[in-house]
C-alpha positions as CSV (number, residue, x, y, z in Angstrom):
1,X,-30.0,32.5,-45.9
2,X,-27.7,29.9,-47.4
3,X,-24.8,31.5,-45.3
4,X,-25.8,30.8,-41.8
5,X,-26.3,26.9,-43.2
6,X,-23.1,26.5,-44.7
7,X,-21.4,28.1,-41.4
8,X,-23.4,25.8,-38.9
9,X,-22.7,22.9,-41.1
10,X,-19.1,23.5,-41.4
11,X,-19.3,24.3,-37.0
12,X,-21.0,21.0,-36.8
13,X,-18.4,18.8,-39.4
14,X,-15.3,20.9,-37.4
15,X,-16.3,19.8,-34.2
16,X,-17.5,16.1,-35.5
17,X,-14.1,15.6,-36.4
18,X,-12.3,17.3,-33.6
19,X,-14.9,14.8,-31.1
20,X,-13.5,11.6,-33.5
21,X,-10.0,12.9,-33.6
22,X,-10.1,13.6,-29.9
23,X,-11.8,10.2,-28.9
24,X,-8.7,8.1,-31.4
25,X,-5.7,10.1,-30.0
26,X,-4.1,7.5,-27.4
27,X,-4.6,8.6,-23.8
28,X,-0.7,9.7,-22.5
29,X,-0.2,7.8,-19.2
30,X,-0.6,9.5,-16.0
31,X,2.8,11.2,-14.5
32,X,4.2,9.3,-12.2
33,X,3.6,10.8,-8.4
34,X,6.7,12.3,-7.4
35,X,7.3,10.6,-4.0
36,X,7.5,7.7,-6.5
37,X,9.7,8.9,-8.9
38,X,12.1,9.9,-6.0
39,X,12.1,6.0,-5.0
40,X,12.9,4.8,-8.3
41,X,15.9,6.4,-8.7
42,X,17.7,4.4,-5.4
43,X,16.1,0.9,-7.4
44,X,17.9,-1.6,-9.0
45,X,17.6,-1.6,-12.9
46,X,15.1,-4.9,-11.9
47,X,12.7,-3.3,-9.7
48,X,12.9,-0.4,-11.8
49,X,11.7,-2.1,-14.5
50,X,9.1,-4.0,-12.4
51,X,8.0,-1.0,-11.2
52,X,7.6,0.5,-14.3
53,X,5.3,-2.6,-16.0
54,X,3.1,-2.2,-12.6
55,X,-1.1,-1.0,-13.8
56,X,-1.7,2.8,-13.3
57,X,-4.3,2.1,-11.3
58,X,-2.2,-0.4,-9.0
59,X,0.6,3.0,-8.8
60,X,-2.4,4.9,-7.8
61,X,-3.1,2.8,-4.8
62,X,1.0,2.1,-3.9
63,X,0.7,6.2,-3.8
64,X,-2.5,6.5,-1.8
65,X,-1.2,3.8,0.4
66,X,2.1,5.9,0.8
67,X,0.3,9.2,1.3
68,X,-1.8,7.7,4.8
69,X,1.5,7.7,6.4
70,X,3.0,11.0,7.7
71,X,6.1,9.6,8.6
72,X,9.1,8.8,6.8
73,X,12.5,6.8,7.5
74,X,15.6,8.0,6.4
75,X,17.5,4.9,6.9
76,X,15.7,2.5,8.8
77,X,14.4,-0.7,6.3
78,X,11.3,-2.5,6.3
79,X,12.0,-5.2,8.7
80,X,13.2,-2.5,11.5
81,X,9.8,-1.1,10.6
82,X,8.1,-4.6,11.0
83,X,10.1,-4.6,15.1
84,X,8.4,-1.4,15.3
85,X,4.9,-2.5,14.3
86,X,5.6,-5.9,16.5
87,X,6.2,-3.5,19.5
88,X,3.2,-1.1,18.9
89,X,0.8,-4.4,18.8
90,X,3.0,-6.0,21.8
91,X,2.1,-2.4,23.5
92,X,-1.6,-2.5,22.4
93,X,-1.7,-6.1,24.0
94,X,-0.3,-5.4,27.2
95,X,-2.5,-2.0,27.7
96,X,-6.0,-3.7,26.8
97,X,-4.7,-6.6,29.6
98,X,-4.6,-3.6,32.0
99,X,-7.3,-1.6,31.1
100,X,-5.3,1.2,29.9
101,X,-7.3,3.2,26.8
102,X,-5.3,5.8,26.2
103,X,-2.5,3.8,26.1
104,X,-4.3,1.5,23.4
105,X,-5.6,4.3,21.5
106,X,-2.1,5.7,21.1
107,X,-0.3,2.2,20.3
108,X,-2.9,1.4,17.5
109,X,-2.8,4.9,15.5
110,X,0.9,4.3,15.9
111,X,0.5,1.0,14.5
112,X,-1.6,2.4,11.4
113,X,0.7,5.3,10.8
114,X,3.9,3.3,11.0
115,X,6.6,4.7,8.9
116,X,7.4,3.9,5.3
117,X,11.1,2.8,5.2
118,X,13.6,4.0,3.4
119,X,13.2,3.5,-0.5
120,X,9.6,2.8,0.0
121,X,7.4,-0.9,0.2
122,X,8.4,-2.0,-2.9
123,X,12.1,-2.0,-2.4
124,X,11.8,-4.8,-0.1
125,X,9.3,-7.2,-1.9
126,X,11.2,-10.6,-3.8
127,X,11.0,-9.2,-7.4
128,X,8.5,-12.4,-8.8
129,X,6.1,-10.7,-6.1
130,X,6.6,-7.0,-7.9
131,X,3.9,-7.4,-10.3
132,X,0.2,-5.9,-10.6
133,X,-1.6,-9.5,-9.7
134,X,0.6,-10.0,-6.4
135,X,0.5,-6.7,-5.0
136,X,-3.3,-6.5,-5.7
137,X,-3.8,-7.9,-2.7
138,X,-2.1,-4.8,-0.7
139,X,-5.3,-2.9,-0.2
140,X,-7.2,-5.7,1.4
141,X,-4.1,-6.2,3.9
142,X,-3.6,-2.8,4.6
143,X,-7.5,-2.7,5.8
144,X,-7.1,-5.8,7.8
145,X,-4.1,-4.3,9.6
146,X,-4.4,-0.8,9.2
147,X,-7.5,-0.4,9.4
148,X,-8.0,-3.0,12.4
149,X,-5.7,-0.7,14.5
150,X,-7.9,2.4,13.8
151,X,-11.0,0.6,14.6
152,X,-9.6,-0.6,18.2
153,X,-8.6,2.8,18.7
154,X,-11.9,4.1,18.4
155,X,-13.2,1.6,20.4
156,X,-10.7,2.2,23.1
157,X,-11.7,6.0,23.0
158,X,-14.8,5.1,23.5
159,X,-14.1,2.9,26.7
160,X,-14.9,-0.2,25.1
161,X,-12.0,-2.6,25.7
162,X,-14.0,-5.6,24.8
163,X,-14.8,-4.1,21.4
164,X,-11.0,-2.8,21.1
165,X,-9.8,-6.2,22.1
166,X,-11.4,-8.0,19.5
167,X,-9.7,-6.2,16.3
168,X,-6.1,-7.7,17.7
169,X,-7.0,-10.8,16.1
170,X,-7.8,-8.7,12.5
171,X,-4.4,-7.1,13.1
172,X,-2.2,-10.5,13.3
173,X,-4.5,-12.1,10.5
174,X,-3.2,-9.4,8.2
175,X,0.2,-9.3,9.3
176,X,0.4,-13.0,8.9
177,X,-1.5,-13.8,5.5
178,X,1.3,-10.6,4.0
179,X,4.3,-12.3,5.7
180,X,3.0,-15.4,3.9
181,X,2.2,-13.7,0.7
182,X,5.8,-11.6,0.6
183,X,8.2,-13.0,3.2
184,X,7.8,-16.4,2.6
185,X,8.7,-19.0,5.5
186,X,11.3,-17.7,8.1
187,X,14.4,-19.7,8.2
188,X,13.2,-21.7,5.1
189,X,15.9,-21.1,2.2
190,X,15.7,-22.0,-1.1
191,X,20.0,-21.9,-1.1
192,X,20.3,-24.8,1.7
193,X,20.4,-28.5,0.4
194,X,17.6,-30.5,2.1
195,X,19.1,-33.3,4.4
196,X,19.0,-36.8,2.8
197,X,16.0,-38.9,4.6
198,X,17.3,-42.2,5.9
């Protein structure tokens, strides 16, 4: 009789300590996805290290933001990208003046499965931006653009051109509040002296 309760005591005091030493041992980071590791080996040391110091959870979402895109450029940068999205949303605009859905339908999901240029987003972001409380913001953008374009392409499938016409401004508010955010203001450079006032 005493056997049994010295065998399920020691069971119980092996796997007590296994649950304590299991719940102390550190938690190894999560690999880093592969398209990602790909990318970082074209960055700079900088970005690299930028990269690098970025929250899991914010990688996650860079990834996940990555993987909604099926296409890929080999050589073309982000701001060719940008003329590409500026033509898609110039396309959208002009078919929803002339009552063309299809044509609208086609321009948005085009839109929201631009490509990803070469090197991926990051490559192209100033470096003070390349850090997990700037970038947070990405998701939200991404829906506000993105997401806007998929939403007027539903509508125009539907017929509804008054509907589809009413995410364009959703679109440009997103593409201006992450120009604003990353891009800063066009032809304003920190490198040019600032006229003397008279």
């Amino acid at each position: 009789m005493k056997k049994p309760l010295s065998i399920s005591l020691i069971l119980a005091c092996s796997m007590l300590v296994s649950g304590y030493a299991s719940a102390e041992a550190p938690l190894a980071p999560a690999p880093m996805p592969v398209e990602m590791q790909q990318m970082m080996k074209v960055y700079s040391p900088e970005l690299r290290q930028k990269v690098m110091a970025l929250s899991p959870e914010l990688k996650g979402t860079i990834q996940q933001l990555h993987a909604g895109h099926t296409r890929r450029a080999k050589e073309t940068n982000l701001r060719q990208i940008m003329h590409e999205i500026l033509s898609e949303y110039q396309s959208i605009a002009s078919s929803l003046a002339t009552d063309n859905a299809e044509q609208a339908a086609e321009s948005a999901r085009r839109l929201a499965n631009h490509r990803i240029p070469k090197g991926g987003l990051l490559a192209y972001f100033p470096l003070d931006k390349v850090n997990t409380a700037d970038l947070s913001v990405l998701p939200t953008m991404n829906a506000a653009v993105e997401g806007s374009a998929l939403k007027l392409a539903e509508a125009a499938d539907k017929g509804d051109m008054s509907m589809a016409a009413s995410y364009m401004s959703d679109i440009m508010t997103g593409c201006v509040a992450c120009h604003q955010k990353f891009r800063g203001v066009p032809g304003v450079s920190a490198n040019l002296m600032t006229p003397v006032k008279k």
